[in-house]
C-alpha positions in Angstrom: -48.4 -8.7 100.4 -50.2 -8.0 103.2 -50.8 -12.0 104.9 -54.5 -12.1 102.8 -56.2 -9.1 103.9 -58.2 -7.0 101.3 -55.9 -3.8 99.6 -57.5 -0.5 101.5 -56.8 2.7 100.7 -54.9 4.6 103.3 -56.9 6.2 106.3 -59.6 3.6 105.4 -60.5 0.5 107.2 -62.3 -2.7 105.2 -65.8 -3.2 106.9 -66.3 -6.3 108.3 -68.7 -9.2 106.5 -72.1 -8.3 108.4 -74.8 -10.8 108.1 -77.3 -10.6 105.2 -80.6 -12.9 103.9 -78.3 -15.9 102.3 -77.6 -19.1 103.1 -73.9 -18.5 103.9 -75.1 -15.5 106.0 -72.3 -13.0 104.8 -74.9 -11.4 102.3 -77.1 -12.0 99.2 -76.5 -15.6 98.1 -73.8 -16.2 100.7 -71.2 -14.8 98.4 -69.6 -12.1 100.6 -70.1 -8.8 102.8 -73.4 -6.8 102.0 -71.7 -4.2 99.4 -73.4 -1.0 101.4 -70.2 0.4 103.0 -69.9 4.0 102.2 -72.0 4.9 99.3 -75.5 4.2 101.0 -74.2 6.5 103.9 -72.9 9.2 101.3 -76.3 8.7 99.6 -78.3 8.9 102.7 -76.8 11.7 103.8 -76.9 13.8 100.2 -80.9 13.1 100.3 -81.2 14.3 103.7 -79.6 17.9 102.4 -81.6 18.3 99.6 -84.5 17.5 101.5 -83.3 20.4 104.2 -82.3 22.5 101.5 -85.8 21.9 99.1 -88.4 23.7 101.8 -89.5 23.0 104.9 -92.1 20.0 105.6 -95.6 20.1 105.9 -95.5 19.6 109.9 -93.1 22.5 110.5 -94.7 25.1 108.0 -97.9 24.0 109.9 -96.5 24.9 113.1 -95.1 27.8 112.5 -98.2 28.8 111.1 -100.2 27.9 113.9 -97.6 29.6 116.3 -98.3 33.0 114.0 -101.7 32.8 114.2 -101.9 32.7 117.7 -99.5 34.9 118.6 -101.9 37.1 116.5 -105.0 36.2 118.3 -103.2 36.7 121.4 -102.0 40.5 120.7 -105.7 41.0 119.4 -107.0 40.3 122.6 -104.8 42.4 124.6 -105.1 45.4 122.2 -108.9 44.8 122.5 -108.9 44.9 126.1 -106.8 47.5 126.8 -109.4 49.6 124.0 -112.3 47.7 126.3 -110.4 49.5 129.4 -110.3 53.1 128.0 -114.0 53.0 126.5 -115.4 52.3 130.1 -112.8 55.2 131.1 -114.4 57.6 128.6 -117.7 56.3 128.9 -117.9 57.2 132.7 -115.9 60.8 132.4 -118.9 61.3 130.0 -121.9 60.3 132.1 -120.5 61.8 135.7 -118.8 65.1 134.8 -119.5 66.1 131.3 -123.4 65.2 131.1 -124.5 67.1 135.1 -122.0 70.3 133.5 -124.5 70.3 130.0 -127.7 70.0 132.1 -126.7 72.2 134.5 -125.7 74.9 132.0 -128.9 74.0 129.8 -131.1 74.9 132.8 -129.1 78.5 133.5 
């Protein structure tokens, strides 16, 4: 016998009597230790996979939407600057070389 101690398994350790809502304070009703040793930990942490493994939530698929959608907005600006930037480019190679050469060879 082992001097009054609860029978554990080996490599275990009994979990001490934590107080709970009854009189005796030990757990419901006073009658002994809250019975939520290892299964509501097991439990817990089963939930907490198939949560991981059932999709992503709504806050991150909204942020990583929002993080996509502005890294688009942000590469549409630059392309549309750097297509700004070689319009003016053209624009002026047209109206100070290539226009003067036309009128100038219109009039010979």
């Amino acid at each position: 016998m082992n001097g009054g101690l609860p029978a554990t398994e080996p490599g275990t350790e009994a979990e001490p009597a934590r107080p709970g809502p009854g009189p005796g304070g030990t757990g419901p009703g006073g009658t002994g230790p809250v019975p939520d040793a290892g299964g509501a930990g097991a439990a817990r942490a089963r939930a907490m996979a198939a949560r991981l493994t059932a999709g992503w939530p709504l806050r991150r698929t909204f942020g990583v939407g929002v993080v996509i959608v502005s890294l688009f907005a942000i590469a549409a600006i630059v392309l549309g600057g750097v297509a700004l930037a070689n319009l003016a480019s053209a624009r002026d190679r047209v109206v100070n070389k290539i226009d003067p050469a036309a009128f100038r060879t219109s009039q010979l």
